[in-house]
C-alpha positions in Angstrom: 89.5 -51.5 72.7 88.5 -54.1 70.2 85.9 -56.9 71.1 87.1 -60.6 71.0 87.5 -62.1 67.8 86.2 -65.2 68.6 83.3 -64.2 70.4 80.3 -65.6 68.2 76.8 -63.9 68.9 74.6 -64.9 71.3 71.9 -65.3 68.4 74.0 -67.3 66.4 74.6 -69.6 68.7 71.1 -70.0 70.0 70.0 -70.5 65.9 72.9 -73.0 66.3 71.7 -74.8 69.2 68.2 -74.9 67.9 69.1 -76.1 64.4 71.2 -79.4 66.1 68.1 -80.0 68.4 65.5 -80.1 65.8 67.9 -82.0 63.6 67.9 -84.4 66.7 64.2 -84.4 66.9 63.9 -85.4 62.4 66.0 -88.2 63.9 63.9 -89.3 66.2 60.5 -88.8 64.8 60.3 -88.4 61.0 62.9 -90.6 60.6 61.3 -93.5 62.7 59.0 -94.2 59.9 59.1 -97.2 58.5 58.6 -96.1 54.6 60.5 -93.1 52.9 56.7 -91.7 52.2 56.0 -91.3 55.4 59.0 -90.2 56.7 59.1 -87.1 54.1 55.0 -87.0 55.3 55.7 -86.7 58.9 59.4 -84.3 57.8 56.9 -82.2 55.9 54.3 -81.4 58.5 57.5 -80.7 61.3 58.3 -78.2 58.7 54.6 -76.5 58.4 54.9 -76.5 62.2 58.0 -74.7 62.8 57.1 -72.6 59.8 53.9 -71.3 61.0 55.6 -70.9 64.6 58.3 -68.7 62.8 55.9 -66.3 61.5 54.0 -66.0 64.2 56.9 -65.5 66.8 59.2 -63.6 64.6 62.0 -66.0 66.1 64.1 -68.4 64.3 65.2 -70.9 67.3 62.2 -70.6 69.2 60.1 -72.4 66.2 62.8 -74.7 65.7 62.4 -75.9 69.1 58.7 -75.6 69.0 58.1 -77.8 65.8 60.8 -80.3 67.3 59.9 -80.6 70.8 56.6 -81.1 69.8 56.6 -84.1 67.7 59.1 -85.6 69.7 56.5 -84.9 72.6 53.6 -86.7 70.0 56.2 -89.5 69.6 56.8 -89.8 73.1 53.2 -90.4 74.3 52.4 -92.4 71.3 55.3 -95.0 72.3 54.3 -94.9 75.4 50.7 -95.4 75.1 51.5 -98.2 72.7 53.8 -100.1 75.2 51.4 -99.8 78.5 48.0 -100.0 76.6 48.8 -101.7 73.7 47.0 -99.3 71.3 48.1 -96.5 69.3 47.6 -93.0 70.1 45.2 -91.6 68.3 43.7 -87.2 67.8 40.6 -88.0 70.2 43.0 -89.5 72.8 43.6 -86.0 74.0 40.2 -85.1 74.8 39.1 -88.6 75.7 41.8 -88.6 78.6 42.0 -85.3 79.1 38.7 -84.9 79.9 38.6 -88.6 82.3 40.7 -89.0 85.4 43.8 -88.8 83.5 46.2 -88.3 86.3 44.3 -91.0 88.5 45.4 -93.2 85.5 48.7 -91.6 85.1 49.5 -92.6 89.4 49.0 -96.0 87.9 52.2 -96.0 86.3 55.0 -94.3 87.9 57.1 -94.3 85.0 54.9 -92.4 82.7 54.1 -90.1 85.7 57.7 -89.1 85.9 58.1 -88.9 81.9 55.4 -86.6 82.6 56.4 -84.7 85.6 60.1 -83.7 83.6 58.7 -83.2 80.5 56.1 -80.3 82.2 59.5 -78.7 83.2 61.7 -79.4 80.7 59.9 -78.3 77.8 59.0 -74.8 79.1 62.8 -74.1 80.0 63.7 -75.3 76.7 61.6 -72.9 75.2 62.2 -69.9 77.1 66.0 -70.2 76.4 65.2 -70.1 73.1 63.0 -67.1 72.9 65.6 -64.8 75.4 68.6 -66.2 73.3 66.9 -65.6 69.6 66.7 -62.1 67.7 63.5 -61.3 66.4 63.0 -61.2 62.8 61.4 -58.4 60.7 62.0 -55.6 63.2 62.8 -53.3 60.5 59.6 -53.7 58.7 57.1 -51.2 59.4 54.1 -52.2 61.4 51.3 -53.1 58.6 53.9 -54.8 56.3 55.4 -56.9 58.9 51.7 -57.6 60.3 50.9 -58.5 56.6 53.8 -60.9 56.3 53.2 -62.5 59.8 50.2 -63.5 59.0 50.0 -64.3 55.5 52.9 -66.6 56.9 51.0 -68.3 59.4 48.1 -69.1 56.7 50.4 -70.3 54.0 52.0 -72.5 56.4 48.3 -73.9 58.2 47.7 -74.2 54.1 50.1 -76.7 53.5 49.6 -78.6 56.7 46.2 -79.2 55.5 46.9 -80.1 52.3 49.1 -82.3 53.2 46.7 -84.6 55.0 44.0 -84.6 51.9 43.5 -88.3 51.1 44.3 -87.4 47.2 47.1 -84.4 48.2 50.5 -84.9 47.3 51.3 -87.5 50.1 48.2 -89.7 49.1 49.8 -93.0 49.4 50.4 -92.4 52.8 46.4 -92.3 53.1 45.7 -95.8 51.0 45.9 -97.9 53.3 43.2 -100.0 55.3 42.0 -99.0 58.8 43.8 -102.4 60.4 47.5 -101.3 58.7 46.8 -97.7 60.1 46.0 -99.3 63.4 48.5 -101.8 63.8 51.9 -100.8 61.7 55.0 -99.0 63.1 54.0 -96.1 61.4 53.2 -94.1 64.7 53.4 -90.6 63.9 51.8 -91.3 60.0 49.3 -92.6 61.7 48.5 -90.7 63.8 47.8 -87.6 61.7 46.2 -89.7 59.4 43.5 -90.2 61.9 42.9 -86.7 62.4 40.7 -87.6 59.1 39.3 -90.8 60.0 38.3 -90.6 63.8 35.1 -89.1 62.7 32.0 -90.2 63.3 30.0 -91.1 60.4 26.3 -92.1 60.4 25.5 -96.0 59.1 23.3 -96.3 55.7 19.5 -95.7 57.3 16.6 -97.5 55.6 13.8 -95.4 54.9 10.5 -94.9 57.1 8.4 -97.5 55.5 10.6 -100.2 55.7 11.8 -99.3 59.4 7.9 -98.9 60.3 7.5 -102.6 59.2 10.7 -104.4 60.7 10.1 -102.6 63.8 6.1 -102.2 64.3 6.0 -104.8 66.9 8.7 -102.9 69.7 6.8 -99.3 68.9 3.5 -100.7 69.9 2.6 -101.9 73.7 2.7 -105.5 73.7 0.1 -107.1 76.5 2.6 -108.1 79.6 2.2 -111.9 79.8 2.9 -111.6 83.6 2.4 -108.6 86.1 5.2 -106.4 86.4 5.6 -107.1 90.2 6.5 -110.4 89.2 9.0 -109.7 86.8 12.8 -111.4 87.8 15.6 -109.0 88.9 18.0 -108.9 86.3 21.5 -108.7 86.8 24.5 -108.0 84.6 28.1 -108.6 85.3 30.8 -107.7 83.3 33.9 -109.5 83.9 36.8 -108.1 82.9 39.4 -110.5 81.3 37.5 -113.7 81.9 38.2 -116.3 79.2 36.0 -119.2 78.6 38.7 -121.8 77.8 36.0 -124.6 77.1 35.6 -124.7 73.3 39.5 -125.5 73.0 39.2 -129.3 71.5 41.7 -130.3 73.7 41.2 -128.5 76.8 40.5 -131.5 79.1 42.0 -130.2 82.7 39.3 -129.0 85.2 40.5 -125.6 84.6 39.1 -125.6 81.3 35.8 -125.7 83.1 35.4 -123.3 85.3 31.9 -123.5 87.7 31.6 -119.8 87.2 31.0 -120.1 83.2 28.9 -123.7 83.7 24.9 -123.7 83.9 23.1 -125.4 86.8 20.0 -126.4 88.1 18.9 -122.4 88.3 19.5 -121.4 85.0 17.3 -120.8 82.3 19.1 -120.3 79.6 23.3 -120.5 78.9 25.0 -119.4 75.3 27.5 -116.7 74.4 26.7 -112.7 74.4 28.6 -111.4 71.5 29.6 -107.7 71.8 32.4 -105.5 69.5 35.3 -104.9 71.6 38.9 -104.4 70.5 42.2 -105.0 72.4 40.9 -104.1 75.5 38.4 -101.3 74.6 36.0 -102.6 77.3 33.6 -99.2 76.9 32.6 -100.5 73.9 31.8 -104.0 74.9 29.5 -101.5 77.3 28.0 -100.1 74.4 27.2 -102.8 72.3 25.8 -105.1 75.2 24.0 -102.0 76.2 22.9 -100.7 72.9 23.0 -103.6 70.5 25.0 -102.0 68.5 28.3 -102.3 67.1 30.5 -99.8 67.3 32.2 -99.9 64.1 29.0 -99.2 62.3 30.0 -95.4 63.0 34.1 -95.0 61.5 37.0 -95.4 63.4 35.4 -93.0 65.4 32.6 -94.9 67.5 35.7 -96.7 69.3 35.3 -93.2 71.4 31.7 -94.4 72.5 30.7 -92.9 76.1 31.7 -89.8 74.5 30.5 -89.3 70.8 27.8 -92.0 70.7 26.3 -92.0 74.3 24.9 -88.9 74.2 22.5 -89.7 71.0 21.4 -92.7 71.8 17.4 -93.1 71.9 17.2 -96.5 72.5 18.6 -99.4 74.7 18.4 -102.3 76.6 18.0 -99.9 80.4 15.6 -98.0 78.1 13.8 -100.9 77.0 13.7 -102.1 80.8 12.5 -99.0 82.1 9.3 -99.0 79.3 8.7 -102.3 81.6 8.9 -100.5 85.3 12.0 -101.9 85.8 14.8 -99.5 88.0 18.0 -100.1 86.4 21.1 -99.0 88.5 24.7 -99.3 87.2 27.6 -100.7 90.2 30.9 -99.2 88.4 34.8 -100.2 89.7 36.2 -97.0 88.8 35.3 -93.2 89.5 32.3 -91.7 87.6 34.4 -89.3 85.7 36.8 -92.4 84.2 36.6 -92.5 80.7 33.2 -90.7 80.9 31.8 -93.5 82.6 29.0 -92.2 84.8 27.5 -89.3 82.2 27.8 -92.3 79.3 25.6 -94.4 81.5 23.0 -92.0 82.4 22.8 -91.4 78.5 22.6 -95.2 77.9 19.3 -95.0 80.4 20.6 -95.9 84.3 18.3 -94.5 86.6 20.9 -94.2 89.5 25.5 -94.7 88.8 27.2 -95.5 92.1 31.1 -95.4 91.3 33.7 -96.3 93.4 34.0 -93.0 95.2 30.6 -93.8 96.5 30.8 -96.9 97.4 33.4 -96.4 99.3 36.2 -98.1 97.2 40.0 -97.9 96.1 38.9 -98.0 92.1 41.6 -100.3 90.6 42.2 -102.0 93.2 39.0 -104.0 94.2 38.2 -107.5 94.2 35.5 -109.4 92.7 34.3 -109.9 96.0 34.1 -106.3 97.0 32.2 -105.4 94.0 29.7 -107.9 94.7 29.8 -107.1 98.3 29.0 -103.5 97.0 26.3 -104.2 94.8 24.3 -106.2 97.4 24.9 -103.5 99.7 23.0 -101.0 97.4 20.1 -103.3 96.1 19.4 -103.4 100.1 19.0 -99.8 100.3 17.1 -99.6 96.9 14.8 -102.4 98.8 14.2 -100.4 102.0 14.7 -97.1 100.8 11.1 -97.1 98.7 12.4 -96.9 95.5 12.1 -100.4 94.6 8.6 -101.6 94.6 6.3 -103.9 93.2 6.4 -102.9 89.6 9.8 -101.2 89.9 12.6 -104.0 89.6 16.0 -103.5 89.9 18.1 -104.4 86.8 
């Protein structure tokens, strides 16, 4: 009996399938690019995806929908990112979340959280129909040649990914730009793979040891103490998050422009602005500078990733510096330890003790101011009859 006429191969239509998805996907990603540079940048690194995915899977739909899925994945997240947190995604992203309390963040936003949730099941189904539908390529090559050609395929195709994010490589204009255009343009994808380059960290100039031995003499010797240590003042920090001075404003005449909070009184002893580095809401870094000193743009695009890459080598700060002088410096945080690598960021920094707000016995996010303060007070009391604060050992 003859077979169907009309019947098409399961293969071929798989192939077919996967060809109008990733077609779909060009449209969606590369496309999306505001220049024709870097939409043939982005269209060329889809195709040094899916090329290296071929070789190494031997199947034709299954890279297609690999190297698709995936950067319409990347463009997903990086939308998304942009339009709850008002940044753009960047490489470090995914081991700077990854490695916080991302899904504590994630419950934070139910829409993202179901993105999330269907994309975990969609994307794996997606891909197994591809690889039981597809026909495996090179099956009638003999095991060393086909090994051979596998894997000379895989390192051709990782070869021109690479090249094609050297600064001076054949999509070099896409790399001539200035960090702000990278950071703020609709150039998501571009950009982002563009920073795979720049998110390093990068030492500032240092001057050299005879210079530093003279600007800096005075701090590396012990200076006399003008008064004893037990009668040093407590010390005490706040940082509040999204509080505006609206003062300065010429024209800003209603009492709201004056809050008491922000005014000096009879107790204080001195009143003026602390200047720290901070960008669109990057409040670790505001952490580091006011902690450090230090800006964080000294270090590359890359010191916007603080608690993580610059925390741990620091040898010198203000709980440092306060703990020379017998001080006890404890940190009172509003979110778990683990957020953003808050807690192991501040031990590095110098805190002697990090209560987060698993252990003081709060719902992070959702605390007031009054809590928080509530909080604190509650530990400097246990400090103050546990022992741990005495006389020569304030609490910062």
């Amino acid at each position: 009996m003859q077979g169907n006429p009309f019947r098409v191969p399961r293969p071929r239509v798989t192939l077919a399938c996967a060809l109008v998805f990733f077609a779909v996907c060009v449209w969606l990603t590369a496309w999306r690019e505001p220049l024709p540079e870097q939409r043939g940048f982005v269209f060329a690194l889809m195709l040094c995806v899916s090329g290296g995915v071929l070789f190494a899977s031997a199947r034709r739909a299954f890279a297609l929908v690999f190297g698709g899925g995936l950067f319409l994945l990347l463009r997903a997240i990086t939308v998304m990112k942009q339009e709850y947190l008002e940044s753009p995604l960047m490489p470090a992203d995914f081991i700077y979340y990854l490695r916080s309390s991302l899904f504590e963040t994630l419950r934070r936003y139910p829409h993202i959280y179901s993105v999330g949730l269907a994309v975990l099941v969609a994307i794996p189904l997606l891909l197994w129909l591809a690889w039981r539908g597809d026909r495996r390529l090179f099956a009638r090559w003999r095991g060393g040649l086909q090994a051979m050609l596998r894997v000379g395929g895989v390192v051709v195709c990782a070869a021109a990914f690479w090249v094609c994010l050297l600064p001076n490589g054949p999509f070099a204009q896409v790399h001539a730009r200035d960090t702000w255009d990278k950071m703020s343009d609709d150039a998501v994808l571009t950009d982002f793979f563009v920073n795979l380059r720049d998110s390093s960290v990068h030492l500032p100039p240092m001057a050299d040891a005879a210079t530093a031995e003279r600007d800096w003499q005075s701090t590396a010797t012990a200076a006399q103490a003008t008064v004893p240590a037990s009668q040093y003042p407590d010390i005490v920090q706040v940082l509040e998050e999204s509080t505006f001075d609206p003062a300065p404003f010429t024209h800003c005449d209603v009492p709201a422009c004056h809050p008491a909070m922000l005014q000096p009184d009879a107790r204080t002893r001195g009143h003026g602005f602390l200047r720290t580095h901070t960008f669109g809401g990057g409040t670790w870094v505001s952490e580091f500078a006011a902690l450090t000193g230090l800006p964080q743009d000294i270090f590359g695009p890359g010191g916007m990733y603080a608690p993580y890459v610059l925390a741990p080598h620091m040898r010198d700060s203000l709980p440092l510096l306060l703990k020379r002088l017998g001080y006890l410096t404890v940190a009172i945080y509003p979110t778990h330890g683990d957020f953003l690598n808050g807690e192991d960021a501040y031990k590095a920094y110098g805190i002697d003790h990090f209560y987060g707000a698993d252990a003081l016995g709060l719902d992070d996010w959702e605390e007031t101011d009054a809590q928080m303060f509530t909080a604190a007070k509650r530990v400097y009391d246990k400090l103050e009859t546990s022992g741990l604060r005495k006389p020569g050992n304030r609490c910062s």
